[in-house]
C-alpha positions, 0 to 999 in steps of 0.5 A: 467537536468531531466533523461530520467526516470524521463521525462517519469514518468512526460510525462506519468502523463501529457498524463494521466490528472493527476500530479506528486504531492509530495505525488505520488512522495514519493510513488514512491520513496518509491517503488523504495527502495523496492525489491520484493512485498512491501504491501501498508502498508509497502509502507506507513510506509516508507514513514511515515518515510520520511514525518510523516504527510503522511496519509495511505488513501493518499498513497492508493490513490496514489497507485491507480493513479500510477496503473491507469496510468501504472506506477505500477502493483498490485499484487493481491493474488485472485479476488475471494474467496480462496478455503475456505470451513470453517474457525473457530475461538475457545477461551476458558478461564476461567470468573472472578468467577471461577478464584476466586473458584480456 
């Protein structure tokens, strides 16, 4: 027997036009194993871990289907550029030839 969840995960997919593929499925059982904010990075490690043969843009994918259909909600930190007025980026070293004079 289906659980009422499940049911409605299904139907909603139905409504949708999409289907519950094996992939959407793992995503979201990935998701229900996480609390708080998971990343989609670390959505697809878990689920990597589940089935080696996953592919990241395959879970992105999934996760875009899953937020379309409103099964799951993106958390996204800033639709516009943060209040960043400059950013710098500083490497110094030391090139071969004055490692050797040293």
């Amino acid at each position: 027997m289906v659980s009422a969840p499940e049911r409605d995960v299904r139907e909603t997919f139905r409504r949708s036009g999409y289907t519950l593929t094996s992939q959407r499925r793992a995503v979201l059982d990935a998701l229900k194993d996480f609390k708080g904010h998971p990343s989609a990075e670390e959505v697809y490690l878990l689920v990597k871990k589940r089935n080696p043969r996953v592919a990241l843009g395959t879970v992105y994918q999934a996760l875009s289907v899953l937020e379309e259909i409103g099964l799951i909600e993106a958390k996204r930190w800033s639709n516009t550029p943060y209040d960043v007025t400059n950013a710098s980026l500083v490497i110094e070293g030391v090139c071969p030839a004055c490692q050797k004079e040293s």
